[in-house]
C-alpha positions in Angstrom: -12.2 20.5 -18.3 -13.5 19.7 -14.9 -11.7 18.1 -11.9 -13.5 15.6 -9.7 -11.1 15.2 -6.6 -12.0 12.4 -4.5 -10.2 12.2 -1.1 -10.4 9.3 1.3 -9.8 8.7 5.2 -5.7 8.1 4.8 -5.7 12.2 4.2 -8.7 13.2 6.4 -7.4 11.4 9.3 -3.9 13.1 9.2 -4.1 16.7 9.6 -0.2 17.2 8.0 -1.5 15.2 5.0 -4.5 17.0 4.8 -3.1 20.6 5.0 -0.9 19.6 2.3 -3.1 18.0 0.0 -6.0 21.1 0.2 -2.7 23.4 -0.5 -2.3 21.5 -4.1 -5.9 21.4 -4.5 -6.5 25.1 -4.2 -3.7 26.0 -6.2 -5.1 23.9 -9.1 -6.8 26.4 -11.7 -10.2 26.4 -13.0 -13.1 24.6 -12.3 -12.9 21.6 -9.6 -14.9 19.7 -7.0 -14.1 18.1 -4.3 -15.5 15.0 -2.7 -14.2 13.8 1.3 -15.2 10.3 2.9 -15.6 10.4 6.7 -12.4 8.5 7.9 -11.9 7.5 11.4 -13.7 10.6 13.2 -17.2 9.4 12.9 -16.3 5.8 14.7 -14.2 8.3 17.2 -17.2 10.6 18.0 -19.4 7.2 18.4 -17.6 5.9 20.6 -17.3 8.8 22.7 -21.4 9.1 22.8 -21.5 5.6 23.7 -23.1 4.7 20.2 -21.6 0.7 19.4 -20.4 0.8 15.8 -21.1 -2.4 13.4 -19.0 -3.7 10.5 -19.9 -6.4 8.6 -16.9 -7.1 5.6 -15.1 -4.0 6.4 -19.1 -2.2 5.6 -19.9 0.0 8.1 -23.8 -0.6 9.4 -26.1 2.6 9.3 -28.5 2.1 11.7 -30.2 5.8 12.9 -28.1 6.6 15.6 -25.1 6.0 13.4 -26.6 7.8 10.7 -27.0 11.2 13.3 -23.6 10.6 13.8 -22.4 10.3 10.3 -24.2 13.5 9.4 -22.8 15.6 12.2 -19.6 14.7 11.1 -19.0 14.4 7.3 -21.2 17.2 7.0 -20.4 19.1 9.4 -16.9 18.8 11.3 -15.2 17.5 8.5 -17.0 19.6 5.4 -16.8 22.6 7.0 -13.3 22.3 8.4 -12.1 21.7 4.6 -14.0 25.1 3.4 -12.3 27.3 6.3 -9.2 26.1 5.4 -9.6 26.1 1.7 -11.0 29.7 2.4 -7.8 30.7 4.0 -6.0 29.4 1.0 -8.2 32.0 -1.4 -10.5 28.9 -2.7 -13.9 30.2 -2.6 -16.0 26.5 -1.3 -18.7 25.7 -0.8 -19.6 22.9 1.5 -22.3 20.7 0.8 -24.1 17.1 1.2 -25.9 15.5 -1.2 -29.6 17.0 0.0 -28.6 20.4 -0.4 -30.8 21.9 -3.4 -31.5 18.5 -4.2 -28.4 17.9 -5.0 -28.2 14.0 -5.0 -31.2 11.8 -4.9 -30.5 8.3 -3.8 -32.9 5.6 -2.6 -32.3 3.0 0.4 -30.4 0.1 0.0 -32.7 -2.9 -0.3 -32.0 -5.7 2.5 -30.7 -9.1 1.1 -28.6 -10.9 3.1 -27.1 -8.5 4.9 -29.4 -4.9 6.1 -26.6 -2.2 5.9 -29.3 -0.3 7.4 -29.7 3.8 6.2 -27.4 3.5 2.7 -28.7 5.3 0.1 -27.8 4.4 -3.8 -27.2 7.0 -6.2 -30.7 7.7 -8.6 -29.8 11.0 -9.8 -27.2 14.0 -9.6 -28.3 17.3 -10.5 -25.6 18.7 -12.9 -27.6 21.8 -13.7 -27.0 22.8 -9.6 -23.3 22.0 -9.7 -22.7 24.1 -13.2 -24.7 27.3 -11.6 -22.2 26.8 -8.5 -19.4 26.4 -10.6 -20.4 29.6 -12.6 -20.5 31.6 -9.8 -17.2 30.9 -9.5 -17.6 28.7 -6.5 -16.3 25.4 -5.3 -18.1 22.5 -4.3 -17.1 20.7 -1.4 -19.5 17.4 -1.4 -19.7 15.6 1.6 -21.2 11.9 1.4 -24.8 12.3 2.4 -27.2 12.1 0.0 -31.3 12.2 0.3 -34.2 10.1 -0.6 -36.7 12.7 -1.8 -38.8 12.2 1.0 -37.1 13.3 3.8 -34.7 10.9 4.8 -31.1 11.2 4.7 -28.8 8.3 3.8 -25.0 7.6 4.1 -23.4 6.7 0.6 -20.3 5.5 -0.5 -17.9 8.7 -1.2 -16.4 6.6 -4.8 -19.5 6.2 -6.2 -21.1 9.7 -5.6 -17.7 11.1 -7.1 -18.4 8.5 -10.1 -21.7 9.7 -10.2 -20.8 13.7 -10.3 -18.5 13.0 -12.7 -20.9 11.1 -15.5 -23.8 13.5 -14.7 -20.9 16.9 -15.5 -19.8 14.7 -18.4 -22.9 15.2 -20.5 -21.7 18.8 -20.9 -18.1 19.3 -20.1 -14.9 17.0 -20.3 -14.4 15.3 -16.8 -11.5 13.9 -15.2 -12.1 12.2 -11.9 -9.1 11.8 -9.3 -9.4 9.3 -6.5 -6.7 10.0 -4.7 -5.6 7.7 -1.8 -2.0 6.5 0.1 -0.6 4.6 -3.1 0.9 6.4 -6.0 -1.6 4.6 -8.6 -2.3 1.0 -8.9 0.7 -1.7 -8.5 1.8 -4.4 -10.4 3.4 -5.6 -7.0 1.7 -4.6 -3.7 5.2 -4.8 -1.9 7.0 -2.2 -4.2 5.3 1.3 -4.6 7.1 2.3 -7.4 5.4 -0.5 -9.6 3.0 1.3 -11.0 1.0 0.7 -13.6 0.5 3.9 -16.2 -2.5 2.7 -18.1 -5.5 0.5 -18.0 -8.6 -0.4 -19.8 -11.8 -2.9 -19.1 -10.1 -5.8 -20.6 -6.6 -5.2 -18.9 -8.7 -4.8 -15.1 -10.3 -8.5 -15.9 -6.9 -9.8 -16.6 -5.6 -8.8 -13.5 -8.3 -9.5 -11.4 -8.2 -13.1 -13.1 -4.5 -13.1 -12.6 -5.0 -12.0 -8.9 -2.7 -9.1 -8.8 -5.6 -6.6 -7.7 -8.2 -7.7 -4.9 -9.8 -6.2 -1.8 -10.0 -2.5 -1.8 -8.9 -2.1 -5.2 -11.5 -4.0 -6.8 -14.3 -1.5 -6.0 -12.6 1.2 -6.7 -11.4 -0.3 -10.4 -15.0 -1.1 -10.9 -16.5 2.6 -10.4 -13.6 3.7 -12.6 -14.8 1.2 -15.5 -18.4 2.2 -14.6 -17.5 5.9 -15.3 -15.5 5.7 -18.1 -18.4 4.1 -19.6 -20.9 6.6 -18.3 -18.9 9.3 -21.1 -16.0 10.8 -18.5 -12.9 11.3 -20.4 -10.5 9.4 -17.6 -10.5 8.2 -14.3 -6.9 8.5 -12.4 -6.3 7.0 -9.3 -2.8 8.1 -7.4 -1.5 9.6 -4.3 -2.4 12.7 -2.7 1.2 14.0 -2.4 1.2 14.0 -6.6 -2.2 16.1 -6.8 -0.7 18.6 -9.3 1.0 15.9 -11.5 -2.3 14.1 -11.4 -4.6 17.0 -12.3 -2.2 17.6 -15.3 -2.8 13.4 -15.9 1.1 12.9 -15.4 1.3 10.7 -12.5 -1.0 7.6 -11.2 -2.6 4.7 -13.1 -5.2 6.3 -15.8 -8.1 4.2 -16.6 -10.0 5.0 -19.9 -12.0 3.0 -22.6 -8.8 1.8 -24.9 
């Protein structure tokens, strides 16, 4: 079994939640990657450099001084801060974006009505790459910056490129993928956190999307999950950080599969 650990801003952007969560995750035996967003730090630095940041529904824009920005940081501040530490907790890593050794090819978003400017979608992870790391005894640390083959770098959502790792490692090992976030799975009832729901399938995710009880956020995140499950992963689990270990062992969180 492999572990695909996705983490989101919530934990990068609190350094308490952050220590915490990389002590589960390096505690966690046998073979696992993990996958960080950017969080807060990138709009930060931008800001600081005088760089104006643009959203459009909650999306950031990537236009080119953005993008020099966003590299900087999710692959460098933020990647490599995550292998030091997980060094220092005796977790070999190995930090990575998505154009080292080819890693993940993506081409750029095409414009329609909106031009979110440098956003690459995922064409292709190189499994063979990731199984010579993970034979090596090494653990990937993926930072979400993939490459277009032709020399251009491109932001790209840190969900889907865990979706993504996870259906190209399923063709030759049984996958579990972990998006782990501040909720402890996904709720019946926004307002109470201990409403979780255990299981879910296709059909039960277009009930309660009919039914309104999941929207936003949620909805994207419920919709890679589906995606992957149908790409041949075993399960998806989506749950809070703090329950890492209970997750990993699939006893805590929502758990999405195909019945």
């Amino acid at each position: 079994m492999i572990l695909i650990i996705k983490i989101g801003g919530n934990i990068i952007d609190n350094s308490e939640a952050l220590d915490a969560f990389l002590k589960k995750f390096a505690a966690i035996k046998g073979h696992k990657i993990l996958i960080h967003g950017g969080g807060k730090i990138a709009s930060q630095i931008a800001e600081t450099l005088d760089i104006p940041q643009k959203m459009i529904h909650g999306r950031r824009i990537t236009d080119e001084p953005t993008l020099d920005v966003i590299t900087m940081v999710y692959t460098g501040l933020i990647n490599k801060n995550i292998v030091a530490d997980l060094y220092a907790l005796q977790c070999p890593a190995l930090g990575v974006c998505g154009a080292d050794a080819g890693l993940i090819l993506a081409e750029k978003r095409p414009v329609s009505d909106i031009n979110y400017g440098f956003v690459g979608d995922v064409v292709e992870v190189k499994a063979n790459v990731l199984q010579d790391w993970l034979t090596q005894g090494l653990t990937p640390v993926i930072a979400p910056v993939s490459h277009d083959g032709k020399g251009q770098l491109l932001n790209t959502n840190a969900d889907t490129i865990a979706s993504e790792v996870a259906i190209a490692l399923s063709a030759y090992h049984d996958v579990r993928l972990i998006y782990c976030f501040e909720k402890k799975g996904v709720l019946m009832d926004v307002n109470d956190d201990h409403s979780v729901i255990p299981n879910l399938n296709e059909k039960t995710i277009k009930e309660l999307k009919i039914d309104g009880l999941i929207h936003s956020g949620m909805i994207p995140k419920l919709d890679n999950a589906v995606r992957t499950i149908h790409g041949g992963v075993e399960s998806v689990i989506i749950g809070h950080a703090d329950d890492l270990d209970l997750l990993a062992k699939g006893h805590s969180g929502t758990k999405i599969s195909e019945v």
